[in-house]
N, C-alpha and C positions, 0 to 999 in steps of 0.2 A: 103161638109164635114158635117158629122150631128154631133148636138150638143153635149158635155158632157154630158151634166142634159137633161131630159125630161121636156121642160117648160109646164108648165099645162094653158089650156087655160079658163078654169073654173073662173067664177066669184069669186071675195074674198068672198060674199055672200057665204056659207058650203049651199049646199041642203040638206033639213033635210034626214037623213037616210044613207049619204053616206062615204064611208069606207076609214077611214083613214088608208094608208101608214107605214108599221114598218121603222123606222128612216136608218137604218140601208141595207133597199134596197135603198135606196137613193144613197150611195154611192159609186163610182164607184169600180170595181173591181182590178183595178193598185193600188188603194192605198191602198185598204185594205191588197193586197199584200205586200206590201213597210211596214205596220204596223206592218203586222206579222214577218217579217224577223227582222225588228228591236229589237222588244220581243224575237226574238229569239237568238240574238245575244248579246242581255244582258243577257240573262238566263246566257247561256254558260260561259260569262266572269264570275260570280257572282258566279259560281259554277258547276266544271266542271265534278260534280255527278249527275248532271241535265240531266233528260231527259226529252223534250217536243214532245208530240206525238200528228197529228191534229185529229181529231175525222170527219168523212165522213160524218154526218148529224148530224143537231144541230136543237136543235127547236128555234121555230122563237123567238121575243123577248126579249131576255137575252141579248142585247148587245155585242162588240168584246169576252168578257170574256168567252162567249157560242161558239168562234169558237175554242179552243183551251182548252185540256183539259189537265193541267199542273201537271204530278204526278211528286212527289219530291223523290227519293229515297235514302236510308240512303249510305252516301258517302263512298265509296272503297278504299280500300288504294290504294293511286299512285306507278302503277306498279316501277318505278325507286326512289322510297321517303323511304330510311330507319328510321326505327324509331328510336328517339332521347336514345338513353341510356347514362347513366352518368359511367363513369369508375370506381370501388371499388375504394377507398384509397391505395394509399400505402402506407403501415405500415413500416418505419426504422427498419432496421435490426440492431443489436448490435453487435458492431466491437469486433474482436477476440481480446482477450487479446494481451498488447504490452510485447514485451520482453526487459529484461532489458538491454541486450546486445545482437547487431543484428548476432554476432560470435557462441553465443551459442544458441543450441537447444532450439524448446519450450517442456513443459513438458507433454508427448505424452501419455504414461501407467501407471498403478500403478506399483511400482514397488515391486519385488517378489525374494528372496531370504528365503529360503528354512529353515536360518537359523538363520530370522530376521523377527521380531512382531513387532508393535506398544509400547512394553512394552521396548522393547530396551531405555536404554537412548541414543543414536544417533541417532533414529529413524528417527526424521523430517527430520536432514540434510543430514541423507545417501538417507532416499526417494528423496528429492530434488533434490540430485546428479544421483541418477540411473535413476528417470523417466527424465531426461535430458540426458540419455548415458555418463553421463561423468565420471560413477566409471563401473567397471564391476565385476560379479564372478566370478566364476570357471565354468570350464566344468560341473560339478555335480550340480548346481544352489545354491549354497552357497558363502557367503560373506565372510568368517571366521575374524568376526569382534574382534574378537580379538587374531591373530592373531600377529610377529611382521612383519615388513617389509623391505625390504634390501633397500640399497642405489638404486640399479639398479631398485626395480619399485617405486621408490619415485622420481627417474630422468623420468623415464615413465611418473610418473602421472604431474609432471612438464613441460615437453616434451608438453603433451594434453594440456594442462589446459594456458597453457601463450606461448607459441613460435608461434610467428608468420611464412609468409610463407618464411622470410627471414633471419629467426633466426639462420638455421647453413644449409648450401648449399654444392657445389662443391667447391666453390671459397673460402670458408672459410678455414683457417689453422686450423686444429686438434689439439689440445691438444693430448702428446702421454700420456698413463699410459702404464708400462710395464704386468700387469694383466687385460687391456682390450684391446681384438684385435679385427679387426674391423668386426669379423664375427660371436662377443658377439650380445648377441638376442636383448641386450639394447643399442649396440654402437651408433645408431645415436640419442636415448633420450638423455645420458652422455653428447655427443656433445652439445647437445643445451643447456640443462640445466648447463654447464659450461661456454657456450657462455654467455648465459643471465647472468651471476653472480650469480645464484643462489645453487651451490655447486662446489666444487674444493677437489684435492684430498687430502692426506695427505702428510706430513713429508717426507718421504720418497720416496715422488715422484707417489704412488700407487693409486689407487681410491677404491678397494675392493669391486668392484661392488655385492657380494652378501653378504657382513653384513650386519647386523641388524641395523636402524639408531637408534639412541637412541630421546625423546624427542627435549632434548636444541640442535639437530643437525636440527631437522625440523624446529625450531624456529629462527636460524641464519642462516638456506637460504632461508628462507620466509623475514626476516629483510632483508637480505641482496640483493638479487634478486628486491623485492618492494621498495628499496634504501628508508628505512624507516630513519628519525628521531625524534632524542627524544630531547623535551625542556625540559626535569627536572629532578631533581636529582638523582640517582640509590638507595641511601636509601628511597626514598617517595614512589616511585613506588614497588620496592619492599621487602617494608615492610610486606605487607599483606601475603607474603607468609612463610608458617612458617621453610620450609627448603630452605631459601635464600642462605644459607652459602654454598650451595652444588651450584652455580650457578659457570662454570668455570670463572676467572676472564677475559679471552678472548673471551665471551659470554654476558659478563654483559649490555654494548649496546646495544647487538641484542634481548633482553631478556626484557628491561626496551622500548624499541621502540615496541614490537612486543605487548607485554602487555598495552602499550599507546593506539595502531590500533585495540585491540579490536582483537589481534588472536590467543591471550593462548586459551586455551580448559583445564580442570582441570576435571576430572571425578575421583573417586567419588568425594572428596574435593578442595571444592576451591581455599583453601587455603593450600593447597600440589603441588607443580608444580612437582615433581617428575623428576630432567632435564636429569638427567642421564641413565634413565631408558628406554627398550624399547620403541619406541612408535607402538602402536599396529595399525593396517589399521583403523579402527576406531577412530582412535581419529589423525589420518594423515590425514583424509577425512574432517573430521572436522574443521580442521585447515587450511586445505585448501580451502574449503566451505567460511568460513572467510575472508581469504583473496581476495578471488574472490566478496565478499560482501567491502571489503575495496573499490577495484580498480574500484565497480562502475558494474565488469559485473554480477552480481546477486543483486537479494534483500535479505533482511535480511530475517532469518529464525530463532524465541524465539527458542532460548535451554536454558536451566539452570543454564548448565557447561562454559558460556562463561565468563571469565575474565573481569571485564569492569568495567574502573576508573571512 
């Protein structure tokens, strides 16, 4: 087997003149092998943008570093390596206003009546009420706010406004009136709104579904319906009003309770309660508005005209 190394048989004595060996032929050709593979397997792990390419002829001299000629090129993105993006923020959105009762409407439009301004004094509270659907006009887009109103859409607008879905049914007994039959355009409002306590007919037995209600009759089935009471005396309460004497004495309760809750309406003066007198849709809206602000399902709405001890 011949040797790995060429042993030189040459005296240690150098002959002058004669040619020294580059270091580098000395060594066998397996390991140089084995060196370069190593180099090249660290490259690779260390950076796997690395290219190492061997060069076919090197000049002598230069050491291992002369057999391999190492370009480094600027790294690629990794076919399957998306890059890092951070997500925008999310911005909170601002929750839609709550309502103050989950029964009634939120307020959808403005509301438009043909034959009603800003300059109206029930303005606020009729707008509140129409852009909620809960007053309506006419066929012709008018309100006729002051208008009067009969018992039968004042039993309507009671009917909408407070009966629930078990308020007057099949199973319910009828109150009869001999002037409401049951295929009056308001017979099943009447029913409810006398179911609830909140109107009953007269003397006579009748309901007279199309007169006019007058004030102190909206004011004692509002009291009465909202099973209002009063802690104090009917001279203190109402004193303020300057035509108290005209208040019927079977009124005086519903009158002194209803003015305690904050649901007289007095337009133009305050201190005129006027009991007798028609009460106009406007100022029926209003009063009802009120009441609906008593029991909690609206919030209050500044008007002017509102009575308050």
């Amino acid at each position: 087997m011949p040797p790995l190394f060429r042993v030189s048989t040459q005296s240690k004595s150098r002959v002058k003149g004669s040619r020294k060996l580059p270091w580098h032929l000395l060594i066998p050709a397996w390991l140089l092998a084995i060196a370069a593979g190593g180099a090249l397997v660290a490259s690779s792990r260390q950076d796997p943008g690395s290219f190492i390419y061997p060069v076919a002829s090197q000049p002598q001299g230069r050491g291992l570093r002369s057999l391999f000629n190492v370009r480094r090129q600027q790294s690629a993105p990794h076919p399957h390596r998306q890059p890092l993006t951070v997500p925008p923020p999310v911005v909170p959105q601002p929750l839609p206003p709550q309502q103050a009762w989950p029964d009634l409407p939120q307020v959808q439009t403005e509301a438009r009546f043909i034959d009603l301004d800003p300059d109206h004094w029930a303005w606020p509270i009729l707008a509140d009420l129409a852009q909620r659907d809960l007053v309506a006009g006419f066929p012709d887009g008018t309100f006729r706010p002051a208008d009067p109103m009969t018992r039968a859409e004042f039993a309507t607008q009671i009917a909408q406004l407070f009966a629930g879905p078990q308020a007057f049914s099949s199973g319910t007994s009828a109150t009869l009136y001999p002037d409401l039959s049951p295929s009056h355009w308001a017979y099943d409002s009447v029913q409810k709104s006398v179911h609830m306590g909140f109107l009953n007919g007269h003397p006579d037995g009748t309901f007279l579904p199309d007169q006019t209600i007058s004030r102190i009759h909206v004011i004692v089935a509002l009291a009465n319906g909202l099973a209002l009471k009063s802690s104090s005396g009917a001279a203190a309460v109402l004193a303020p009003y300057s035509d108290q004497k005209q208040v019927p004495p079977w009124a005086i309760h519903q009158a002194v309770a209803a003015t305690e809750a904050g649901l007289v309406v007095n337009y133009p003066d305050l201190k005129v309660l006027n009991p007798n007198q028609p009460a106009t849709r406007a100022e029926v809206a209003t009063m009802l508005h009120r009441a609906l602000v008593y029991t909690g399902k609206l919030q209050d709405v500044p008007l002017a005209y509102v009575v308050r001890q």
